[in-house]
Residue frames as qw, qx, qy, qz and C-alpha x, y, z in Angstrom:
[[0.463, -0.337, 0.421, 0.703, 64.55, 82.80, 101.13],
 [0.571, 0.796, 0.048, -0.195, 63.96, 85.22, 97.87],
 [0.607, 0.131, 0.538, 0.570, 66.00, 84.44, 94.58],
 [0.433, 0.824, 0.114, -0.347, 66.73, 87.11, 92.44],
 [0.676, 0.333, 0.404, 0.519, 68.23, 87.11, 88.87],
 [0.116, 0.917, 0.167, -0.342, 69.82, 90.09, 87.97],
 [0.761, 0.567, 0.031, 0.312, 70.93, 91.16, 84.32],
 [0.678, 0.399, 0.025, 0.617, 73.95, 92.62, 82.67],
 [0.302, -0.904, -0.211, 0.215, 75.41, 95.36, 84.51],
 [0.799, 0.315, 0.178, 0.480, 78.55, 96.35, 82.50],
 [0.430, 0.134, -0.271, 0.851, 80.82, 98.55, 84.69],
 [0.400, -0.652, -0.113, -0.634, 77.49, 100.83, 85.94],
 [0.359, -0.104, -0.706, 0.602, 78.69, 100.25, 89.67],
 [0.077, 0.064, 0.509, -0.855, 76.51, 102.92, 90.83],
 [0.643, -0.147, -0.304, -0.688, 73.40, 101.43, 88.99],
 [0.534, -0.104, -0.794, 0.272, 74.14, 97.99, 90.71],
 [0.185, -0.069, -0.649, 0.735, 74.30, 99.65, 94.44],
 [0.422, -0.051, -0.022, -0.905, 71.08, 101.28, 93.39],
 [0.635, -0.089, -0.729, -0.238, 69.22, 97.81, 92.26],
 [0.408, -0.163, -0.794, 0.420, 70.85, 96.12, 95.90],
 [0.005, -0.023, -0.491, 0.871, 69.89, 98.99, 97.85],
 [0.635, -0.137, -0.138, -0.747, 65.79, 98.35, 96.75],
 [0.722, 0.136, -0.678, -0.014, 66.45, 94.92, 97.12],
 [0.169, -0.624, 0.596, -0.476, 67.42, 95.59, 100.92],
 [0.525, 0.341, -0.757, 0.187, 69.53, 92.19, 100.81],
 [0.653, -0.636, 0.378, -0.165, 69.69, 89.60, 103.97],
 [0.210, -0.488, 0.843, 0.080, 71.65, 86.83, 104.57],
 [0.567, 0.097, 0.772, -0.270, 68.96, 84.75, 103.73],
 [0.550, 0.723, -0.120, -0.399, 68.34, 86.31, 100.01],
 [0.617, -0.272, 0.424, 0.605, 70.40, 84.82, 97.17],
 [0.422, 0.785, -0.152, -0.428, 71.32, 86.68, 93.65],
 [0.629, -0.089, 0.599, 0.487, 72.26, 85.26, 90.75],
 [0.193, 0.679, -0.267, -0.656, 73.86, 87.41, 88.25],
 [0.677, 0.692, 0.248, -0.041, 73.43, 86.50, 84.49],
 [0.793, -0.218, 0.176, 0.542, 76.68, 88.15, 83.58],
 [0.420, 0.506, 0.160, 0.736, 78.73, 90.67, 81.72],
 [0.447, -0.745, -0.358, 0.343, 79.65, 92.75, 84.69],
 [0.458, -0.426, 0.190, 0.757, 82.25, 94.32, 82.81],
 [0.384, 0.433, 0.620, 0.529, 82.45, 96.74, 79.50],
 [0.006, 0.746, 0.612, 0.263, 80.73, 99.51, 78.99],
 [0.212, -0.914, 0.047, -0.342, 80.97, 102.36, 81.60],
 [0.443, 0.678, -0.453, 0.373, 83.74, 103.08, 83.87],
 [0.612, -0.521, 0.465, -0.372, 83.58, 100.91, 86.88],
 [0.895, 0.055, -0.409, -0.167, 84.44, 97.58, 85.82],
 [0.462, 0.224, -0.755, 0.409, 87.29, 96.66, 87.71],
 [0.242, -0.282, 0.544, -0.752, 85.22, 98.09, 90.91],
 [0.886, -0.157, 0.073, -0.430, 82.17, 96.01, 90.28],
 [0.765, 0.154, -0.599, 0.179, 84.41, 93.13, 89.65],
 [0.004, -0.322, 0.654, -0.685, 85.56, 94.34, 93.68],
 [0.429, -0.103, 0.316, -0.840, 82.69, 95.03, 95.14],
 [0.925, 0.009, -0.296, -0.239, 80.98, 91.20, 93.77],
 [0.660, 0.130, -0.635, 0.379, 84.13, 89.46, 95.28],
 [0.201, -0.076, -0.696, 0.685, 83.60, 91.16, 98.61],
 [0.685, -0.076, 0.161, -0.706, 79.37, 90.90, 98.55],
 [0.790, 0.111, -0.518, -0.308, 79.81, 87.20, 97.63],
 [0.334, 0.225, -0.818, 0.411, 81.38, 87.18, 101.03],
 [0.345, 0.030, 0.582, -0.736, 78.51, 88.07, 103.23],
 [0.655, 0.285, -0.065, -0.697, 75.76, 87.18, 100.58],
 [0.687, 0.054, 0.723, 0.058, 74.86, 83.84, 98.93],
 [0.335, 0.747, -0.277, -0.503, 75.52, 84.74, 95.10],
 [0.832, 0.359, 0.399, 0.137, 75.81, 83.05, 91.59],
 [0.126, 0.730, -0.233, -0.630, 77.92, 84.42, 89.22],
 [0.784, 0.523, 0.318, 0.102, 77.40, 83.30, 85.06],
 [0.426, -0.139, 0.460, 0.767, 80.33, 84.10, 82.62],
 [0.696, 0.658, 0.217, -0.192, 79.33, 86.25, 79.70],
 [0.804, 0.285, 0.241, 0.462, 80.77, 86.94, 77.25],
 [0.052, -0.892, 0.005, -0.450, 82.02, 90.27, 77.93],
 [0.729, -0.617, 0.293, -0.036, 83.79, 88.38, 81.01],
 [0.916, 0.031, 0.219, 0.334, 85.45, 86.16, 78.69],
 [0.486, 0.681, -0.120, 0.534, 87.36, 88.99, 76.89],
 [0.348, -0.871, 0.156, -0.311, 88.10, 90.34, 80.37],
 [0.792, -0.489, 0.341, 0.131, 89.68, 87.32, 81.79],
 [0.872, 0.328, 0.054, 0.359, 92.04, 86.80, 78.95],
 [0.368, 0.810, -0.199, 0.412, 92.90, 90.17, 78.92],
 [0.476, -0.661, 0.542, -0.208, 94.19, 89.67, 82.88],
 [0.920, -0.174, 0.256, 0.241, 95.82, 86.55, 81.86],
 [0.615, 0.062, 0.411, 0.670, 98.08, 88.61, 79.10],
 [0.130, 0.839, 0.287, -0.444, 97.67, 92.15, 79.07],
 [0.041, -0.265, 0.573, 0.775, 100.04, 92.41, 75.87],
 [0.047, -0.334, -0.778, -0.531, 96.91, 90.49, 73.88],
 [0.217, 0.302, 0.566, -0.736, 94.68, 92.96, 73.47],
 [0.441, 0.396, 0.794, 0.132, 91.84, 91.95, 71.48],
 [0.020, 0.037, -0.153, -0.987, 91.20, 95.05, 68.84],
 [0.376, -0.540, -0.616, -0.432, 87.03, 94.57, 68.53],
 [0.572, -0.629, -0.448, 0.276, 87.00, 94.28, 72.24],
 [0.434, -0.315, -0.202, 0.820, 88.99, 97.15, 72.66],
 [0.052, -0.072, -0.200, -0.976, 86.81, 99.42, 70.77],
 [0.601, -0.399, -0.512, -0.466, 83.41, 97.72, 71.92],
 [0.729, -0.671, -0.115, -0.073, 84.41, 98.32, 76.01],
 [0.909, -0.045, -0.063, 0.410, 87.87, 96.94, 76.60],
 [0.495, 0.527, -0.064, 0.688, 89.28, 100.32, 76.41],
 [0.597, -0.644, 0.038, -0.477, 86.66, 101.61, 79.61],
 [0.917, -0.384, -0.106, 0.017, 88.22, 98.21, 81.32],
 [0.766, 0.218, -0.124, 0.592, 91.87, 98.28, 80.81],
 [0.276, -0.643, 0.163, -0.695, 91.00, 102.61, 82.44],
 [0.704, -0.613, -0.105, -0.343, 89.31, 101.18, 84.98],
 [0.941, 0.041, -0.124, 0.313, 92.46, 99.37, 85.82],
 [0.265, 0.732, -0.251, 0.575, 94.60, 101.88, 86.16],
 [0.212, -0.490, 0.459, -0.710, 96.04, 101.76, 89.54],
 [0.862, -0.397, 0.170, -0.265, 95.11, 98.45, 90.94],
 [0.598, -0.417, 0.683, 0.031, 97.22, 95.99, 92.08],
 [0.373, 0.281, -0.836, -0.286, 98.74, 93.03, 90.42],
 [0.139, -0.106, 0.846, -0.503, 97.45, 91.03, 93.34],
 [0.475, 0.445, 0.275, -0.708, 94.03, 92.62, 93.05],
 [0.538, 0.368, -0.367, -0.664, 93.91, 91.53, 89.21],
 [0.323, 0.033, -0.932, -0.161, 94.84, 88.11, 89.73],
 [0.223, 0.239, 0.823, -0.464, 92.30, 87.92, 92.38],
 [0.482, 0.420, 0.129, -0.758, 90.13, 89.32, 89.87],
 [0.526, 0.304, -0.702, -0.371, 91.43, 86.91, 86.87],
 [0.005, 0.028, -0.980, 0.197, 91.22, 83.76, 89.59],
 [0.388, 0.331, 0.433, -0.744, 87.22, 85.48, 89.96],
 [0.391, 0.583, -0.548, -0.456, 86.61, 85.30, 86.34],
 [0.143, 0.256, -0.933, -0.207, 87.88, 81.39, 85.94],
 [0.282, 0.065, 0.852, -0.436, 85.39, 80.46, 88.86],
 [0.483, 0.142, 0.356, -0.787, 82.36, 81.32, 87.35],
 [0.466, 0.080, 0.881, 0.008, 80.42, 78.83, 86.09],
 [0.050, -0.032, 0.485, 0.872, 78.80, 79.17, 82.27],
 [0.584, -0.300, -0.207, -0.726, 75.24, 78.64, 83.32],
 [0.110, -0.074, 0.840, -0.526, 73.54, 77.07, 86.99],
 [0.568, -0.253, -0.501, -0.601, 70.33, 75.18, 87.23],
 [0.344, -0.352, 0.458, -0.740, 68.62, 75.54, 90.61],
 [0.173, -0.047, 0.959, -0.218, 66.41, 72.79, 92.54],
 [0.498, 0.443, 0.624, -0.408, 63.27, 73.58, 90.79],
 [0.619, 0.271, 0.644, 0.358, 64.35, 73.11, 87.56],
 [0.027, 0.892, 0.010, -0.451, 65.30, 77.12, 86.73],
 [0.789, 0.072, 0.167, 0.587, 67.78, 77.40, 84.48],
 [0.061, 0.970, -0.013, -0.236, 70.10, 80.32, 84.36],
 [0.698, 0.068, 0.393, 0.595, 72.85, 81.40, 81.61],
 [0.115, -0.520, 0.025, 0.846, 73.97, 84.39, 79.93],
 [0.259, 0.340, -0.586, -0.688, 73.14, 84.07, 76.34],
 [0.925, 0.159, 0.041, -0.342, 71.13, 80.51, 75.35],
 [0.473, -0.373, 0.795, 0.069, 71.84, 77.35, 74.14],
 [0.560, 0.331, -0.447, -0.613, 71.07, 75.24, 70.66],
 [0.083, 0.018, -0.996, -0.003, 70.97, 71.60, 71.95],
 [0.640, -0.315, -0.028, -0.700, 67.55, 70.46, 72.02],
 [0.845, -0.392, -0.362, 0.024, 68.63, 67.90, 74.73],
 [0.501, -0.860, -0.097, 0.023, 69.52, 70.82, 77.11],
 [0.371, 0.868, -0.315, 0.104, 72.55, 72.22, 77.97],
 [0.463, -0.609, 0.634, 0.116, 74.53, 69.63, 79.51],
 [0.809, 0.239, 0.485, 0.229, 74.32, 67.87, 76.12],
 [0.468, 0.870, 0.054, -0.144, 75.64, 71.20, 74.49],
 [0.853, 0.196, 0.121, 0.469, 78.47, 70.56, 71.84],
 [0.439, 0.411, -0.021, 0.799, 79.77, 74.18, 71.40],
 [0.386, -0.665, -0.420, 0.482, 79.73, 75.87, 75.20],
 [0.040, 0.141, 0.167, 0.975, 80.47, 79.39, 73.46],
 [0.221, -0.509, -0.642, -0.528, 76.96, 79.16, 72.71],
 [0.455, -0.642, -0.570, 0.234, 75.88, 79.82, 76.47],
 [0.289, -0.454, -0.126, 0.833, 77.91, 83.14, 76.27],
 [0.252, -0.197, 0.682, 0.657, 76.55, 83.88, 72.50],
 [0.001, -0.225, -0.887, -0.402, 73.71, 82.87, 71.59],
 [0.298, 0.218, 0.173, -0.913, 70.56, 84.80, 70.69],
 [0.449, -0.004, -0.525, -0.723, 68.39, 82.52, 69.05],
 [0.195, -0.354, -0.843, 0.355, 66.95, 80.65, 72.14],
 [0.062, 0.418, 0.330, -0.844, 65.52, 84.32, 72.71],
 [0.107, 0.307, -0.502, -0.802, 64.67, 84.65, 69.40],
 [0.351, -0.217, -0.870, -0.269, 62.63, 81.65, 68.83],
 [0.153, -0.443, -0.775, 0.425, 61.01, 82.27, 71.97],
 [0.176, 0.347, 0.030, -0.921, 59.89, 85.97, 71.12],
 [0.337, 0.006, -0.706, -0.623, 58.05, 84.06, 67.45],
 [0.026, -0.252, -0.966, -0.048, 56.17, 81.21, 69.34],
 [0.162, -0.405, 0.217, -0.873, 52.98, 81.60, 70.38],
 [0.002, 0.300, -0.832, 0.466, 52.80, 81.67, 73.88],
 [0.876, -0.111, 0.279, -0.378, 49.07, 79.48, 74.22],
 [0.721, 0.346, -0.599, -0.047, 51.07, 76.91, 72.91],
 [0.771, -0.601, 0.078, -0.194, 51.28, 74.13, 75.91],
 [0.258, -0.718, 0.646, -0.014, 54.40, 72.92, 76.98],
 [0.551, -0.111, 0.820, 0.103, 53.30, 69.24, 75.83],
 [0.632, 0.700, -0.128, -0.307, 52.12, 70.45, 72.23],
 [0.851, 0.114, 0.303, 0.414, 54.36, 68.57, 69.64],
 [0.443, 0.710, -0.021, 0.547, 55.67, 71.82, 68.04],
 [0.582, -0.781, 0.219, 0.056, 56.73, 72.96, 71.72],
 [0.405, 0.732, -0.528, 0.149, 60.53, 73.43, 70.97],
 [0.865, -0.089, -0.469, 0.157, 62.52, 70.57, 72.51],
 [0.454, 0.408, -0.196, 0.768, 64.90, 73.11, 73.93],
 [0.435, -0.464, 0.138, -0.759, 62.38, 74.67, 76.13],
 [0.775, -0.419, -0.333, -0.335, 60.70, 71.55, 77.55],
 [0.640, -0.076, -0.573, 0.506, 63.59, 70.50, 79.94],
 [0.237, 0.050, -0.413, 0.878, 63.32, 73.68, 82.02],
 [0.075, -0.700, -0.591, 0.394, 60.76, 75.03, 84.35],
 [0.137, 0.986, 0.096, 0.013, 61.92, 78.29, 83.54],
 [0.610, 0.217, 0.010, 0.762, 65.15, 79.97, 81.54],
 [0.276, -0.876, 0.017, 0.396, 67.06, 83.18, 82.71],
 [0.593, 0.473, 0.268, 0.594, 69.06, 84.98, 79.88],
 [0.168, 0.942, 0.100, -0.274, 70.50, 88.41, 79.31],
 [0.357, -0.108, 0.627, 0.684, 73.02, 89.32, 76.49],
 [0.054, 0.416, 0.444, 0.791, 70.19, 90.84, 74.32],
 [0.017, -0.268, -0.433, 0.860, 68.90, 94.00, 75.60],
 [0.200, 0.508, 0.838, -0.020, 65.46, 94.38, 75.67],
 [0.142, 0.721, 0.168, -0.657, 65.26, 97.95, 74.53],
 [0.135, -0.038, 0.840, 0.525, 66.66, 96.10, 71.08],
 [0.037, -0.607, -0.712, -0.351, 62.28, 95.36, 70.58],
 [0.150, -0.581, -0.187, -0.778, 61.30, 99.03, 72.45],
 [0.759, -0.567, -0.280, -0.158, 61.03, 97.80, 76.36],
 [0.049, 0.664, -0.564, 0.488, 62.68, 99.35, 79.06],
 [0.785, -0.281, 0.378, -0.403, 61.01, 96.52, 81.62],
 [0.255, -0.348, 0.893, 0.127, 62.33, 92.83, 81.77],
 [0.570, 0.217, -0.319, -0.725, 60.64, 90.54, 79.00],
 [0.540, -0.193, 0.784, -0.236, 59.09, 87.48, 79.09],
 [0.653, 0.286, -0.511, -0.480, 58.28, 85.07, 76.02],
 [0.840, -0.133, -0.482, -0.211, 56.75, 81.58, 76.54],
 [0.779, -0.558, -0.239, 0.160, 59.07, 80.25, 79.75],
 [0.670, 0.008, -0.103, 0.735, 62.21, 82.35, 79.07],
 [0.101, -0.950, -0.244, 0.164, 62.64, 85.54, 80.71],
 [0.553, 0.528, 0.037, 0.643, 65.11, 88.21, 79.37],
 [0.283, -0.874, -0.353, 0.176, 66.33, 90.57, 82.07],
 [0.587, -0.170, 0.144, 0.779, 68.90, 92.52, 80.44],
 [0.062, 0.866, 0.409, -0.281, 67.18, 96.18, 80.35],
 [0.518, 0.673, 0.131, 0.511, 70.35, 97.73, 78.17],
 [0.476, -0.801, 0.035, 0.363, 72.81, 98.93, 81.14],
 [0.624, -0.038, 0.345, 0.700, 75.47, 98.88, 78.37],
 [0.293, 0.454, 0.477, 0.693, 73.51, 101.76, 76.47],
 [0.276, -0.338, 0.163, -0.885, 70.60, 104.17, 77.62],
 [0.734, -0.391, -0.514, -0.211, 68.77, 101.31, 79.90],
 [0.525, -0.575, 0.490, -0.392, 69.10, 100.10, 83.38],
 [0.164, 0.118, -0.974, 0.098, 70.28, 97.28, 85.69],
 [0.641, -0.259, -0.127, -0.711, 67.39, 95.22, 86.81],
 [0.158, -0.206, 0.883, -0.391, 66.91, 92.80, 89.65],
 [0.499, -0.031, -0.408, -0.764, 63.80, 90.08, 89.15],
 [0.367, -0.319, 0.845, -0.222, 62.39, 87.83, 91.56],
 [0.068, 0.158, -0.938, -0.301, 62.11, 84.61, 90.40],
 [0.183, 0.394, 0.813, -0.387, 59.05, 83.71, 92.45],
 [0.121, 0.590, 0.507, -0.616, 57.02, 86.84, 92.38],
 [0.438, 0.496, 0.531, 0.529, 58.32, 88.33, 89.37],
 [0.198, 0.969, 0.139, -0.054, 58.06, 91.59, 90.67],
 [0.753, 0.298, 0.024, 0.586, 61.39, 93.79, 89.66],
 [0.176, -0.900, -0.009, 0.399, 63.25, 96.54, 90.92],
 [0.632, 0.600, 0.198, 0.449, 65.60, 98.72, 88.28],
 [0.355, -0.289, 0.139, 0.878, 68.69, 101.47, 88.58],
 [0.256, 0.797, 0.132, -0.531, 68.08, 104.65, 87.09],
 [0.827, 0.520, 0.116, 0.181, 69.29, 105.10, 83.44],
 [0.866, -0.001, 0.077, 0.494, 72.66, 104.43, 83.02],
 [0.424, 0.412, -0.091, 0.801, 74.13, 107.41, 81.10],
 [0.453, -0.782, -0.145, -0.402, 71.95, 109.38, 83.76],
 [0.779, -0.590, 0.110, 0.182, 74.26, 108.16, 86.57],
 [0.716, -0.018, 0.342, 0.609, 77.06, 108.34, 84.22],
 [0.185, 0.949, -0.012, -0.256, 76.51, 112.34, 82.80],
 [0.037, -0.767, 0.430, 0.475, 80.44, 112.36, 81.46],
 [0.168, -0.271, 0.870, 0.377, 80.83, 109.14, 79.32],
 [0.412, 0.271, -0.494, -0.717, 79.22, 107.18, 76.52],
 [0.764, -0.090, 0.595, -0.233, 78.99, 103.68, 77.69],
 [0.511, 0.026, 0.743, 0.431, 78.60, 101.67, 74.43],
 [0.442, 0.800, 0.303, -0.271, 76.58, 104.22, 72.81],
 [0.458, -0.334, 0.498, 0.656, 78.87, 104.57, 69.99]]
């Protein structure tokens, strides 16, 4: 069985199909997505389809980001719309909408509730959109935002350096519980890299689909990676978040 992790993919439906289609998927594969599926370019509601009816044939994870979380509210009460969010995506999502069902949304808002805010695997992986600040892991974290939110897990990890051993005393507590962390919420073209990053045990695979990057798929094992073309490239008429 191969495990891939695969960042942020924020409405780029036709970078996704690109990712799967290197990936050529069995039953026996699973993916787990990192979140923020929505936002950005003008597919959201479809990828938000097209995951609900690949999680039927496929074995699949799905993380909340934060970018989800403004989504599901907005399908629980489409009068509250959130003005930030609506100028920072929410306006691409609420399009994208246009013409589905009610049905369809609640199945999409019931999609949304399910997902869990971060999943830790049998070999001590851990995967989450954003980070965490407890340094006695995240099932001890006090303020669960943080898992959609947070950028200084990434942060600290980019500073350390990485000969430092896992049983050093200055080894962040935060790190030492996991084998290895999965993260995306800060795109990695942010430090000048179009390729997924790695700092001490925490990879970053969120390649900036929301801007002028790609989606990226990473296996866990092997580490090698497969990537969507660039975003506005597939997307020639619209802006994404390039604002």
């Amino acid at each position: 069985m191969r495990t891939f992790v695969i960042g942020d993919i924020h409405g780029g439906l036709k970078g996704l199909l690109q990712v799967l289609n290197k990936l050529e998927i069995t039953e026996e594969d699973k993916l787990i997505f990192v979140g923020d599926y929505v936002d950005g370019w003008s597919e959201s509601a479809q990828v938000i389809s097209f995951l609900i009816n690949l999680s039927a044939k496929i074995n699949c994870v799905f993380i909340k980001g934060n970018h989800d979380v403004w989504c599901e509210n907005w399908l629980k009460d489409e009068s509250d719309v959130n003005s930030a969010w609506y100028m920072h995506g929410g306006a691409e999502i609420i399009a994208s909408y246009e013409g589905v069902s009610k049905e369809e949304k609640n199945q999409h808002y019931q999609f949304f509730q399910k997902m869990p805010l971060y999943y830790l695997d049998n070999e001590n992986r851990l995967f989450l959109h954003a980070g965490f600040t407890s340094m006695h892991g995240v099932d001890k974290e006090t303020y669960t935002h943080k898992f959609c939110t947070d950028r200084t897990l990434w942060e600290m990890a980019l500073v350390m350096d990485k000969k430092i051993d896992l049983n050093h005393q200055m080894y962040p507590k935060r790190l030492r519980h996991y084998k290895e962390i999965y993260i995306g919420h800060t795109p990695t073209i942010n430090y000048g890299e179009i390729k997924p990053m790695n700092a001490v045990n925490v990879w970053n695979v969120d390649t900036g689909a929301a801007f002028t990057g790609k989606i990226t798929a990473l296996n866990v094992k092997t580490k090698a990676f497969f990537q969507s073309d660039n975003l506005p490239e597939l997307y020639p008429n619209e802006k994404g978040r390039n604002t």
